[in-house]
C-alpha positions in Angstrom: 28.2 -47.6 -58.8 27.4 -49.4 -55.6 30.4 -47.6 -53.8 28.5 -44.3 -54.5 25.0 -46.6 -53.3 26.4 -46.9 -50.5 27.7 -43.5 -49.7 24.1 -41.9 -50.8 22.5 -44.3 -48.4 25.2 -43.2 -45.3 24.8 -39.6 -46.1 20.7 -40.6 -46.3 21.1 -42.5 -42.6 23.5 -39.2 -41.1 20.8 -36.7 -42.4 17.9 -38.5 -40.6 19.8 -39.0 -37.1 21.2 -35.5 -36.9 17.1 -34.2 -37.7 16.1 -36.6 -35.4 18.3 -35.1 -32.9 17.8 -31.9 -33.3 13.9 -31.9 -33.0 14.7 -34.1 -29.6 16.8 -31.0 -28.3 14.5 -28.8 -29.7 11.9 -30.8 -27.6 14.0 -31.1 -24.4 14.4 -27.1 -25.0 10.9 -26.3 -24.7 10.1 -28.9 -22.2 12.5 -26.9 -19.7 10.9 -23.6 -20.4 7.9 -25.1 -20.0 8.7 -26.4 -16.7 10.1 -23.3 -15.7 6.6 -21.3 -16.2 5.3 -24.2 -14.2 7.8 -23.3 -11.6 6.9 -19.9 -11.6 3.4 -20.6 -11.4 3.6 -22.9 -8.5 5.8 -20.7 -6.7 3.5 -17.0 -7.1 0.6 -19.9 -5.4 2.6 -20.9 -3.0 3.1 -17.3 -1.6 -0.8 -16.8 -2.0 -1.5 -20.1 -0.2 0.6 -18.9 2.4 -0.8 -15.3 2.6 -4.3 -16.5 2.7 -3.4 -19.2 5.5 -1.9 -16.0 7.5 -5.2 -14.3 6.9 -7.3 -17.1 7.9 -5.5 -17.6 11.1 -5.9 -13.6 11.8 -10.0 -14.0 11.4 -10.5 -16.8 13.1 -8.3 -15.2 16.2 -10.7 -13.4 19.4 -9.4 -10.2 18.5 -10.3 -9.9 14.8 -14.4 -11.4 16.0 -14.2 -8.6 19.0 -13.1 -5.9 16.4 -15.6 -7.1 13.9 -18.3 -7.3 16.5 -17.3 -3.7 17.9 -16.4 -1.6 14.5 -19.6 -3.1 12.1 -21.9 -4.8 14.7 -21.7 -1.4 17.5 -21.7 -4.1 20.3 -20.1 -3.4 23.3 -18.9 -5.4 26.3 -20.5 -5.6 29.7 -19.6 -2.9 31.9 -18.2 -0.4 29.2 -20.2 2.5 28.3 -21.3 3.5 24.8 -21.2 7.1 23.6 -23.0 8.0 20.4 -22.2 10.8 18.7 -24.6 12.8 16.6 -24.1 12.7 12.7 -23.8 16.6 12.8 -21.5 17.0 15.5 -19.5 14.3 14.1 -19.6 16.2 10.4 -18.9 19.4 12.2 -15.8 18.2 13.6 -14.3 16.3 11.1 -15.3 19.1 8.8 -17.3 17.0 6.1 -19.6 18.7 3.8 -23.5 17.3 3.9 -23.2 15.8 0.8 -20.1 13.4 1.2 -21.2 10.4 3.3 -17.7 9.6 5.8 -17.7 6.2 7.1 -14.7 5.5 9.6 -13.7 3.3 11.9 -14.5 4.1 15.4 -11.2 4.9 16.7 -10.3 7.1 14.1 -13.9 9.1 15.0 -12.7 9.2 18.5 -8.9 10.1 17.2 -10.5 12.9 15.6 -13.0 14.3 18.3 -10.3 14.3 21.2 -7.5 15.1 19.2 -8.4 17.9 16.4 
């Protein structure tokens, strides 16, 4: 009677360690695909970081201010001459009807005026 005690309580102690362990692997399982979102995560911001760095150091160049000053602003540097086009001659030669409202950028108006 106490030999089969004893093997109840061994079978009693095995059965709790092996579902001990296996909820600690189950654990250590979803802890690495966890981490491994993270991972992803970290890495897709990384690449935005870096893109919006590249784009910051584009807009706060000379060149993008100039553009930005030319293209929206219509200023104009000393010494250069500014042309205006009429809205009608414009429409007429980029062959927009009266109703659509065409906003481009001013080399691609003068793209289209010289070269039709």
């Amino acid at each position: 009677m106490v030999k089969k005690a004893a093997l109840i309580l061994i079978i009693l102690v095995i059965l709790i360690v092996a579902y001990n362990l296996i909820n600690q692997i189950r654990e250590a399982t979803q802890s690495g695909e966890r981490l491994s979102q993270a991972a992803d995560v970290v890495y897709k911001l990384e690449i935005k970081n870096k893109k919006l760095k590249e784009e910051l150091t584009a807009i706060q160049s000379l060149e993008y201010l100039e553009e930005i000053a030319r293209n929206r602003l219509g200023l104009f540097k000393k010494g250069e001459t500014v042309v205006v086009i009429p809205e009608e001659k414009l429409k007429m030669v980029l062959g927009a009807s009266s109703s659509a409202q065409v906003r481009l950028p001013n080399w691609l108006g003068w793209l289209k005026v010289f070269f039709k």
